[in-house]
C-alpha positions as a Python dict, from the first residue, in 0.01 Angstrom:
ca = {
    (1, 'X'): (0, 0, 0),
    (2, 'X'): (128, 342, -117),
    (3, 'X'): (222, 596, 165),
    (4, 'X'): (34, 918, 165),
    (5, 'X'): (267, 1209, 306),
    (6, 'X'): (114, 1442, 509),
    (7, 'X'): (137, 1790, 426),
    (8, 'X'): (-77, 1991, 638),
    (9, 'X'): (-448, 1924, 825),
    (10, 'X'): (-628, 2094, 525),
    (11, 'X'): (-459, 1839, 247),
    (12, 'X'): (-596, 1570, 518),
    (13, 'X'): (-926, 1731, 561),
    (14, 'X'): (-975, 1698, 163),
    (15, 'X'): (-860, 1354, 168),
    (16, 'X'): (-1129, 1270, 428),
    (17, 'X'): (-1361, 1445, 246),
    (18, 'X'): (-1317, 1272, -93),
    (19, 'X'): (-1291, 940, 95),
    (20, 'X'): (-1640, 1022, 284),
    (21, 'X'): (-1772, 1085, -58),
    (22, 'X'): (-1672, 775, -212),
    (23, 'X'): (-1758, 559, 70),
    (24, 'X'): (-2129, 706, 57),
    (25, 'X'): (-2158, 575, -291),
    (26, 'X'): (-2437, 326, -399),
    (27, 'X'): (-2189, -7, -442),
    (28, 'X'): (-2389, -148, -723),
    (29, 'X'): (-2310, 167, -906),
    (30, 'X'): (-1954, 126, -912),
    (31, 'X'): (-1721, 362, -1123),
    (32, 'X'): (-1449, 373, -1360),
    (33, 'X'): (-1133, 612, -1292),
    (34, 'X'): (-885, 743, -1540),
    (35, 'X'): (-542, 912, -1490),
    (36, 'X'): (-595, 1300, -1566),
    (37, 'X'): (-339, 1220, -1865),
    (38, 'X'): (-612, 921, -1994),
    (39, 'X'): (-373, 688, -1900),
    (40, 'X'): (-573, 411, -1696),
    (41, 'X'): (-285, 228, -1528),
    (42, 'X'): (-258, 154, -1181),
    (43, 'X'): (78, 329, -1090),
    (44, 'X'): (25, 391, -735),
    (45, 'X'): (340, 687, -776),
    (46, 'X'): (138, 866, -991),
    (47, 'X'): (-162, 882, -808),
    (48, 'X'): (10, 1017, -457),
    (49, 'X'): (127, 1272, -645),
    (50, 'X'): (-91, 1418, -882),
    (51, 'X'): (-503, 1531, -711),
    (52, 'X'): (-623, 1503, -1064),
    (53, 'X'): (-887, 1208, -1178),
    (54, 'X'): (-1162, 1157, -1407),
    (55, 'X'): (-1402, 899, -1266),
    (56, 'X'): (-1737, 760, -1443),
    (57, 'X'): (-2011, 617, -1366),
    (58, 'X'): (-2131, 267, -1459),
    (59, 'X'): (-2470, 437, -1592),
    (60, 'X'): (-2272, 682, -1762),
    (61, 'X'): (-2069, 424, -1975),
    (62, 'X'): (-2422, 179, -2007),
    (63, 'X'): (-2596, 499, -2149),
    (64, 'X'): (-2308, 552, -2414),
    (65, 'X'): (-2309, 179, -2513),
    (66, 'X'): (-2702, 186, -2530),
    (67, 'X'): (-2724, 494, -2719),
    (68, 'X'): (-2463, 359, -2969),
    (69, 'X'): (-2601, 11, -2997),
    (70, 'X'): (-2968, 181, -3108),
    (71, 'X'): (-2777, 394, -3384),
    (72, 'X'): (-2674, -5, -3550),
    (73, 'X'): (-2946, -106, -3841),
    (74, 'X'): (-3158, -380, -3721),
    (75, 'X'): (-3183, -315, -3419),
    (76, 'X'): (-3502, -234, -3309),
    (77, 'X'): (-3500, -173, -2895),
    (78, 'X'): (-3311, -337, -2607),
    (79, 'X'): (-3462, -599, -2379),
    (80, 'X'): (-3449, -537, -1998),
    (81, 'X'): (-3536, -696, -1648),
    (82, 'X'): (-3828, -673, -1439),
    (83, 'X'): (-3692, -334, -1260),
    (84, 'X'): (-3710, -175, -1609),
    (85, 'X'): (-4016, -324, -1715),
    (86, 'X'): (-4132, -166, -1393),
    (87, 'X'): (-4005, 141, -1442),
    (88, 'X'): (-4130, 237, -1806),
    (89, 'X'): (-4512, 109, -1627),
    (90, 'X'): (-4474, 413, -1438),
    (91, 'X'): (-4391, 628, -1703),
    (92, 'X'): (-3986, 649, -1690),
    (93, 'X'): (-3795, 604, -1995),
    (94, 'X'): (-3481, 423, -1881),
    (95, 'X'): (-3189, 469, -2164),
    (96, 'X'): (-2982, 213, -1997),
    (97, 'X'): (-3222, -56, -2018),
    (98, 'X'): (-3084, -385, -2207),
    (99, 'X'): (-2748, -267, -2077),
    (100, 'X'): (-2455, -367, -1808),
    (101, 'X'): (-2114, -354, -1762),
    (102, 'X'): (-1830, -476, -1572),
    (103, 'X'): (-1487, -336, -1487),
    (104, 'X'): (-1203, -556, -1485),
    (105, 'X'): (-934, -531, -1238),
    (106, 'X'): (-709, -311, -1548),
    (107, 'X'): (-980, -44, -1582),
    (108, 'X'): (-1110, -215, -1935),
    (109, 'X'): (-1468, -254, -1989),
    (110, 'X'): (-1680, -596, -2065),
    (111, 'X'): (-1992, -513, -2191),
    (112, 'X'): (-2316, -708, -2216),
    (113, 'X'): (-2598, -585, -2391),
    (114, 'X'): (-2911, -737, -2456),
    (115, 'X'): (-3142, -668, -2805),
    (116, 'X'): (-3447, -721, -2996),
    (117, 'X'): (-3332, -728, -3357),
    (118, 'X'): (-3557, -754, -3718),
    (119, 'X'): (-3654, -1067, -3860),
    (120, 'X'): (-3501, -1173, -4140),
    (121, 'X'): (-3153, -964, -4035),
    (122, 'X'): (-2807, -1166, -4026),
    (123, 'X'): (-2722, -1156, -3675),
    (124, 'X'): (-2394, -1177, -3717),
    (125, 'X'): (-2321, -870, -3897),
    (126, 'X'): (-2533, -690, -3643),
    (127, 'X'): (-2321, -829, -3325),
    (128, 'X'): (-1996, -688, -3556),
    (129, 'X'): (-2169, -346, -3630),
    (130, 'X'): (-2246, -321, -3220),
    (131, 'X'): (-1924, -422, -3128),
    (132, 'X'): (-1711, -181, -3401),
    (133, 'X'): (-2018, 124, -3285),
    (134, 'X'): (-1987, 12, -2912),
    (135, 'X'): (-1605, 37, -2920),
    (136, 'X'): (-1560, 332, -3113),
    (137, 'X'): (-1778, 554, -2928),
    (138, 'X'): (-1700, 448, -2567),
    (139, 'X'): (-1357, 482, -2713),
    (140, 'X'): (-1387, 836, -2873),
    (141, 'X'): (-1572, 941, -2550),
    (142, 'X'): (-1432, 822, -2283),
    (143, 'X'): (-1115, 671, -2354),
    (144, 'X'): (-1151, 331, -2181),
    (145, 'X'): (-1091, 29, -2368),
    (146, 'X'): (-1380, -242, -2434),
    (147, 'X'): (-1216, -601, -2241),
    (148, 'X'): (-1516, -765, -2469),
    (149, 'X'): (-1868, -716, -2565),
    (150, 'X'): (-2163, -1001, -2568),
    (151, 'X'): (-2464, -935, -2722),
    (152, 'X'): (-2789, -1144, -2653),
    (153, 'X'): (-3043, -1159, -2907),
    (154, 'X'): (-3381, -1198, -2695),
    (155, 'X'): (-3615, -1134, -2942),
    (156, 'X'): (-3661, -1086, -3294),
    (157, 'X'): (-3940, -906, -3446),
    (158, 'X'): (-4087, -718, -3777),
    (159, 'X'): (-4081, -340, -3708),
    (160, 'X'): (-4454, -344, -3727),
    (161, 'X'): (-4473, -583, -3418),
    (162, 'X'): (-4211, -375, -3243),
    (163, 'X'): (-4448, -74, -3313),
    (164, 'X'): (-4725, -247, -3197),
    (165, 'X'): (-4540, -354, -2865),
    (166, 'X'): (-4416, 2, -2739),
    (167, 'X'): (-4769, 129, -2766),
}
């Protein structure tokens, strides 16, 4: 474990802080952190001494990989669990639904995303078009790397019948 040297009570006082504020956060909402520089390595030197960090949330990263995964043809909608089914009863549109991810121990992403796609599309082109889109864009906006991406087809559907089951 990395020593912290003590400066003065207010550099503690901030440390407490921060640490207060992390603690307090939901656990199943964990977060990803990047070096200021968008490095993502785990040099404990660089972290003592720089203050600097860029942290994200897991929603914030399943939002990104939802929104690009709807932008791939043939795709219709994304299939979620019981809380979201739950949640769009009452009226809230949840753009995360159909998505999770995990972060592995090197700060790189593994992505699972579940879909209803069109009948009659190849679903293997579609898995390659969500995982080039998915990579890309997480890529381009965040700068984390994508560990791996599986897609689950739950459904497939004409875009009538998908029309006909949103209303």
């Amino acid at each position: 474990m990395a020593e912290i040297e003590q400066t003065n009570s207010e550099d503690t006082q901030d440390q407490v802080e921060e640490f207060v504020a992390v603690a307090a956060e939901p656990e199943d909402d964990a977060a990803v952190t990047v070096d200021a520089d968008g490095d993502d390595d785990d040099d404990d030197e660089e972290l003592v001494e720089s203050e600097d960090s860029l942290t994200y949330s897991n929603g914030v990263i399943e939002k990104i990989v939802a929104m690009a995964t709807r932008e791939v043809p043939h795709v219709l909608g994304m299939k979620g669990n019981l809380m979201h089914f739950v949640q769009e009863q009452f009226g809230a549109e949840n753009l995360t639904k159909g998505v999770s991810v995990e972060v592995t121990d090197d700060n790189r992403v593994v992505v699972n995303i579940s879909v209803i796609i069109e009948y009659g599309a190849y679903a293997p082109d579609i898995f390659e078009e969500v995982k080039e889109r998915v990579t890309e864009r997480l890529g381009a906006m965040t700068g984390l790397e994508v560990a791996g991406i599986n897609l689950r087809i739950e459904d497939v559907l004409t875009p009538e019948e998908y029309e006909g089951s949103e209303e």
